[in-house]
Structures are given as C-alpha cells and as structure tokens.
C-alpha positions in Angstrom: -4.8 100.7 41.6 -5.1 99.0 38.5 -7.8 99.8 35.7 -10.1 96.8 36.2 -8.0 95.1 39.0 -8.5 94.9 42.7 -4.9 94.3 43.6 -2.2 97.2 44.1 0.6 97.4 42.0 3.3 96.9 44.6 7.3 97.7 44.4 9.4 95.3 43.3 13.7 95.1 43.7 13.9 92.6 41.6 17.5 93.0 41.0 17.9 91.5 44.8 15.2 88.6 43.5 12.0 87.8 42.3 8.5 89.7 43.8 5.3 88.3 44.6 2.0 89.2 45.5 -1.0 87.6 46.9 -5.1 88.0 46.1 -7.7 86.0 47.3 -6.6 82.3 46.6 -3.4 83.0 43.8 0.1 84.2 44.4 1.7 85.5 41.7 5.9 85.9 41.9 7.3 87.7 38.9 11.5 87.1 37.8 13.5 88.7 35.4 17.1 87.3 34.2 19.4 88.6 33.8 20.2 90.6 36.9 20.7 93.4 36.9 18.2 94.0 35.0 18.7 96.3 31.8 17.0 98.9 29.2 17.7 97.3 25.9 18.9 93.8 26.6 16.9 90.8 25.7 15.2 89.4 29.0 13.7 86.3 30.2 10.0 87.0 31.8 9.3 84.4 34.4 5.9 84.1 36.4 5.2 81.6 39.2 1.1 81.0 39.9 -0.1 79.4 42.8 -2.4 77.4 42.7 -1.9 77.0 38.9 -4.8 75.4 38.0 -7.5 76.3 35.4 -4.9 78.8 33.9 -4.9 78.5 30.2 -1.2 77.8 28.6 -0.4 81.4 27.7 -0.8 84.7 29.8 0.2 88.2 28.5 2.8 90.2 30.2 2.3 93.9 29.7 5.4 96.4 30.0 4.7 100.0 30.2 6.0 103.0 32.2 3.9 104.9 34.8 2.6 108.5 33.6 4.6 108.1 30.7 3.1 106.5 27.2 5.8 104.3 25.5 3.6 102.3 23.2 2.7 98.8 23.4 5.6 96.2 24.6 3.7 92.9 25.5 5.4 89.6 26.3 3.6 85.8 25.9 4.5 83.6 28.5 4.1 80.2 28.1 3.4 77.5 30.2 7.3 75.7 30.8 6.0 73.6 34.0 3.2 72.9 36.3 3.0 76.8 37.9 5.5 78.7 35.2 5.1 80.4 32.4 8.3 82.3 30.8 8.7 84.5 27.7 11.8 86.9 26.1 11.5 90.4 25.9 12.6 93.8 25.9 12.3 96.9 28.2 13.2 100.0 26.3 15.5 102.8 27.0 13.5 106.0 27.5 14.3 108.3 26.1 13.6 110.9 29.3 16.2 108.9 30.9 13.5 107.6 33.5 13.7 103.7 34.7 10.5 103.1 36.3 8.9 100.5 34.8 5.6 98.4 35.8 4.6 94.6 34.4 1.3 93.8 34.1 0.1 90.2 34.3 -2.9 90.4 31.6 -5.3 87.9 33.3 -8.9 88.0 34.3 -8.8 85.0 36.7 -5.4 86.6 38.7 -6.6 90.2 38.8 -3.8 91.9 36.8 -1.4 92.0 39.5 1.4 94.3 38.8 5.0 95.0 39.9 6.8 98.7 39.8 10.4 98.4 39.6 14.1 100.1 38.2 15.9 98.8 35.8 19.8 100.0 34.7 
C-alpha cells in the first residue's frame, strides 16, 4: 500500500503496453515510450484519467525504486488533451544493478495510484 493512498501499487509490463488501474470512480492507465523501456534514456510519461474532469492541468509523476532510496526524480505532466497529461523524463541506472522501478501519480483526487515495473 501506498503512504496516504487506498489503492495498491500493482505490476505493470509495460514494455508489452500501457497499465491501468481502477479506484472508486477514476481509471488511471500509465504509458511510457519508448519501448522497451530504458535506464538512462530520455522517456515520454503518458497518463490517461477517466473521467478527467476537475483535474487541474498538471499532475506530478513520482519515480523512485522500492526499498531502495535514489533521490528525488519527479516528472510534470501536462495536460495535451481532454484525459492526457504527458511529460519527459529520466529513470536512472542503479547503481546495484536492480530494475525495479515504481511511478507514482502525485494526486489527492486519484489516490496516488502506482505502477511497479522493469525497465532494461
């Protein structure tokens, strides 16, 4: 569970496609390009709300690795459409060689869903 969240953080492949998950009346589906996806490769962050509305026109995207502190690595998204927000970034290469990462969607109203996932 999340500090100050009531959704699970769930497993994501997301080098097979984007993940979503689903509290109360929002789903959230998270994408990152370019696949696969990359230590140390500038990204692009996308995140899909539904329904969309009374969301304000940025959220915070959080990156950090489980059980392991790696500093702060936050992404703004910003609203590109109706339900998208998108925003460049960069996952680190750890230096313990581990790949598991999590993104955290920084956001009250949505719960802070977050996704678990590998990256290359």
């Amino acid at each position: 569970m999340i500090p100050g969240s009531t959704l699970l953080a769930i497993e994501c492949t997301i080098n097979q496609g984007p993940c979503s998950i689903t509290s109360s009346s929002h789903t959230v589906t998270l994408n990152i390009e370019p696949k696969p996806v990359s230590a140390m490769k500038e990204l692009t962050f996308s995140v899909t709300v539904t329904p969309c509305d009374r969301l304000p026109d940025t959220l915070l995207l959080d990156l950090s690795m489980p059980g392991m502190a790696m500093g702060k690595n936050q992404v703004t998204l910003v609203k590109k459409s109706a339900c998208t927000y998108e925003g460049k970034g960069i996952i680190v290469r750890c230096m313990s060689g581990r790949t598991l990462w999590q993104v955290t969607l920084l956001s009250d109203e949505l719960n802070n869903p977050a996704f678990t996932f590998n990256v290359r």
